[in-house]
Biotite code that builds the C-alpha atoms (Angstrom):
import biotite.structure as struc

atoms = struc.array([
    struc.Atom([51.156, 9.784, -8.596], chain_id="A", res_id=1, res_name="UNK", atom_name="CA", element="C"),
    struc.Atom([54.610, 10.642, -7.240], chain_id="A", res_id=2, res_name="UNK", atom_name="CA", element="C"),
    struc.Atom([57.328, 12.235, -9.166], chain_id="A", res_id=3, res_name="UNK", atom_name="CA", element="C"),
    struc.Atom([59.803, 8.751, -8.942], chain_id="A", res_id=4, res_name="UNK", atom_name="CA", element="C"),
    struc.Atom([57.230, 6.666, -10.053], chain_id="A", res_id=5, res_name="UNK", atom_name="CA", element="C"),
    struc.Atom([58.375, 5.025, -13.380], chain_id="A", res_id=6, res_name="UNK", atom_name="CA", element="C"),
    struc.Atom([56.803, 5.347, -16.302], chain_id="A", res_id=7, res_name="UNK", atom_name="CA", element="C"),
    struc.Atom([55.268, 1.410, -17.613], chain_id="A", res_id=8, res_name="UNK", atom_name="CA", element="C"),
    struc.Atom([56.180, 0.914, -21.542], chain_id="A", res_id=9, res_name="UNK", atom_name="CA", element="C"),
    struc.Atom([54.694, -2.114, -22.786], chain_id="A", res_id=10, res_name="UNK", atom_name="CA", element="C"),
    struc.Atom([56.954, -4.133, -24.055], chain_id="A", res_id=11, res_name="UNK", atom_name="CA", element="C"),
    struc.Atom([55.409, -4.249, -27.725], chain_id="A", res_id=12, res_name="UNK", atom_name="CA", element="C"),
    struc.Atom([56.028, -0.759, -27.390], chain_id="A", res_id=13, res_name="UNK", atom_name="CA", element="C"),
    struc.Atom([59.475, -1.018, -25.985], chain_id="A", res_id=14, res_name="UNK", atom_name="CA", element="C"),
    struc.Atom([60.628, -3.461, -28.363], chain_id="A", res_id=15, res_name="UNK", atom_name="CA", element="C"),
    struc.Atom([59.702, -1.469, -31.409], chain_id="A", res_id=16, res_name="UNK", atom_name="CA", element="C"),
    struc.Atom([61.202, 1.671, -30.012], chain_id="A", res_id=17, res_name="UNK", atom_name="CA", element="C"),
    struc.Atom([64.460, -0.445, -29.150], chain_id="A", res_id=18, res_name="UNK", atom_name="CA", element="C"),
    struc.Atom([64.318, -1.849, -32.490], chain_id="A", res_id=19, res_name="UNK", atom_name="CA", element="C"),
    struc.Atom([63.975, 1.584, -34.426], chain_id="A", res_id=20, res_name="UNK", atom_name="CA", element="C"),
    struc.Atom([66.607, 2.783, -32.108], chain_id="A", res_id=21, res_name="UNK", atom_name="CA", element="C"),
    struc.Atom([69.021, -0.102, -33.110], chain_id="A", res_id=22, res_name="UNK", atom_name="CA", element="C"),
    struc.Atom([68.804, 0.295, -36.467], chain_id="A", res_id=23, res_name="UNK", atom_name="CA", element="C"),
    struc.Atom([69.115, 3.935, -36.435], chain_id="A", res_id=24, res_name="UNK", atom_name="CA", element="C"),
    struc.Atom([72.561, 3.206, -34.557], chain_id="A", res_id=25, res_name="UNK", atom_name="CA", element="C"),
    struc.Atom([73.547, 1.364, -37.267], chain_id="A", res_id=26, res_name="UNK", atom_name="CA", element="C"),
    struc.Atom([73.176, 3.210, -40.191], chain_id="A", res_id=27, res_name="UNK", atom_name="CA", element="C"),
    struc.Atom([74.914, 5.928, -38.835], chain_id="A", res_id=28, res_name="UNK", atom_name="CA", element="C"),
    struc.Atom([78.055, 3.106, -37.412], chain_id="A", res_id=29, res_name="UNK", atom_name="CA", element="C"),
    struc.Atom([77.953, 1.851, -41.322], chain_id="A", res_id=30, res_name="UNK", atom_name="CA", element="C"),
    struc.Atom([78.398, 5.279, -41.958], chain_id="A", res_id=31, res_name="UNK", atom_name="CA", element="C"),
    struc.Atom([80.950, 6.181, -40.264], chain_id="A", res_id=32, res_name="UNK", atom_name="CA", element="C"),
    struc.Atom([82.650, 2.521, -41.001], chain_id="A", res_id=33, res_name="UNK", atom_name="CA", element="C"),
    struc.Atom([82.219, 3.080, -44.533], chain_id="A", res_id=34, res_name="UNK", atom_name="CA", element="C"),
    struc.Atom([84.930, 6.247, -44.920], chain_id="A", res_id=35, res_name="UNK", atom_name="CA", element="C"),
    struc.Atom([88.108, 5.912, -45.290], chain_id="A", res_id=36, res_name="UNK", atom_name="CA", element="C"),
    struc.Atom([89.369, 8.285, -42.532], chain_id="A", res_id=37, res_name="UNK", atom_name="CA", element="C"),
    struc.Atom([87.912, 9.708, -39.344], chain_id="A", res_id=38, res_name="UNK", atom_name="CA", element="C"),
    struc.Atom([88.147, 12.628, -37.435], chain_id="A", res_id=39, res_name="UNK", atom_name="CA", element="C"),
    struc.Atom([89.455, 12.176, -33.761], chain_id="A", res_id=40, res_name="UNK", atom_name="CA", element="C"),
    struc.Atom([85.837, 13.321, -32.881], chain_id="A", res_id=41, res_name="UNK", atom_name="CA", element="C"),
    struc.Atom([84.266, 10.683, -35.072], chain_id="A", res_id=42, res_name="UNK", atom_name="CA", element="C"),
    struc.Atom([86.126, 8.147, -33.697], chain_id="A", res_id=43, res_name="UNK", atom_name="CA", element="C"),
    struc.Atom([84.581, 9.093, -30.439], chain_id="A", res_id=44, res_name="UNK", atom_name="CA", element="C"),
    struc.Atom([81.429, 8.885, -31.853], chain_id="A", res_id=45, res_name="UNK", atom_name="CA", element="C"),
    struc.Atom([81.825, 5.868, -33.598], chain_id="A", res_id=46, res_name="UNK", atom_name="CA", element="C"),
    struc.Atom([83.123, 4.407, -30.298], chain_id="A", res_id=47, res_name="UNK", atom_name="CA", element="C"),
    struc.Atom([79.712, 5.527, -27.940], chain_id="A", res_id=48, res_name="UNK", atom_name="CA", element="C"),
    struc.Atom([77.628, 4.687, -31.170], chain_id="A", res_id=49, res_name="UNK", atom_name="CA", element="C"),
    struc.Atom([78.739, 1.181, -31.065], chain_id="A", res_id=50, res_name="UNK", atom_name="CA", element="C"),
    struc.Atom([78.087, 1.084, -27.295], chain_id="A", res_id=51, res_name="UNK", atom_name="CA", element="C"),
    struc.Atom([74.875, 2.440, -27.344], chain_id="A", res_id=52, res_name="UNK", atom_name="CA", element="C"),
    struc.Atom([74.209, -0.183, -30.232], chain_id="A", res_id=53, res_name="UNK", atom_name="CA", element="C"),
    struc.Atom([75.196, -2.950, -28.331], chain_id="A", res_id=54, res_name="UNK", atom_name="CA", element="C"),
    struc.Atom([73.157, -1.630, -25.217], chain_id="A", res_id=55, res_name="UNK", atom_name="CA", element="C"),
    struc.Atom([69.802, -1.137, -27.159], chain_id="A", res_id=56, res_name="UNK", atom_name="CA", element="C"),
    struc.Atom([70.825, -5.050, -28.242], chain_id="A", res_id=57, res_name="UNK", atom_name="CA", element="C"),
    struc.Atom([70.950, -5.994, -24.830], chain_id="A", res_id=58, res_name="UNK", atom_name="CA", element="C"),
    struc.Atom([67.520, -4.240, -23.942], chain_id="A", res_id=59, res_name="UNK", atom_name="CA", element="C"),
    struc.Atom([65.978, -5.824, -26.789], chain_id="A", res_id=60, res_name="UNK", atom_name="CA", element="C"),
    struc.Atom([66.958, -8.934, -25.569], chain_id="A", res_id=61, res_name="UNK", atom_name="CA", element="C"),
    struc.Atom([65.902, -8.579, -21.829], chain_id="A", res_id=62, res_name="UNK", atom_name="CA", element="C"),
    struc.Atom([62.406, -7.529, -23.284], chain_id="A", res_id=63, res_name="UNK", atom_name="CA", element="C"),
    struc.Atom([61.629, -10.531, -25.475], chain_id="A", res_id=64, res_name="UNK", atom_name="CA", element="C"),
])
């Protein structure tokens, strides 16, 4: 098997880990959402976090 071959998930498997991954994004978005200031590095975060959130969403979607 070569080095570039990928790796096959199966999507029960895919699903859950998108779906642990999603709600672990989340939490730490309410978090974050829940204080009443930010640093200028949480705001970063906060910013990727909701990102990543809404690309695990999108995964989770093209899975099924």
């Amino acid at each position: 098997m070569s080095k570039h071959h990928a790796r096959i998930i199966p999507a029960e498997r895919q699903k859950s880990r998108l779906e642990k991954k999603h709600a672990q994004l989340a939490e730490r978005i309410e978090a974050l959402d829940g204080r009443r200031s930010l640093t200028p590095s949480e705001e970063l975060e906060l910013q990727q976090l909701k990102k990543q959130k809404l690309w695990a969403k999108d995964a989770l979607q093209d899975v099924g």
